[in-house]
C-alpha positions in Angstrom: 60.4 43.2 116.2 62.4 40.2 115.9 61.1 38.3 118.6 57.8 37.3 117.2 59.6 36.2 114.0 60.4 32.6 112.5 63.9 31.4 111.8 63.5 31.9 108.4 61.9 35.2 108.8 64.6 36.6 110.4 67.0 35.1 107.9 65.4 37.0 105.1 65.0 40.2 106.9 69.2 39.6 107.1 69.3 39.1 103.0 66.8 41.5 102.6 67.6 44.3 105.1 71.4 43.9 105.9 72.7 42.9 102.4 74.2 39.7 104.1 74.4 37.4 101.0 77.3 35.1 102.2 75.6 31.9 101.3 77.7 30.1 103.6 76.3 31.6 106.7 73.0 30.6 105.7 74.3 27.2 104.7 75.3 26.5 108.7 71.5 26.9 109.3 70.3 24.2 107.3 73.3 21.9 108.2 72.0 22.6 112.0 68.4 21.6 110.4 67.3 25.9 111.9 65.9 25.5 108.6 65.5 23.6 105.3 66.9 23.1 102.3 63.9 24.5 100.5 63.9 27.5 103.5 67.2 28.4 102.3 66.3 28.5 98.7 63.4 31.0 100.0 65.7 33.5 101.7 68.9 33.0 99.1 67.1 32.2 95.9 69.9 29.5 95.1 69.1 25.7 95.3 71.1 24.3 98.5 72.1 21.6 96.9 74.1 23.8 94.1 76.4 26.0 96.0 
């Protein structure tokens, strides 16, 4: 199932699924540029530039 998924789908299936909510581990992602600042307001619902 997770092969055919995006970056950022696979992120929010973690949120979503798993309860992972560390905002730091999605933080690494956007500091890598796996995904944007406005991806990681998508999967965490917190602006990137706030936490």
């Amino acid at each position: 199932m997770i092969d055919f998924m995006t970056q950022v789908q696979r992120l929010q299936f973690f949120w979503n699924t798993f309860g992972n909510h560390d905002l730091s581990f999605y933080k690494v992602y956007v500091q890598c540029s796996a995904i944007t600042k406005e991806d990681y307001k998508t999967i965490t619902g917190q602006d990137y530039d706030m936490v």
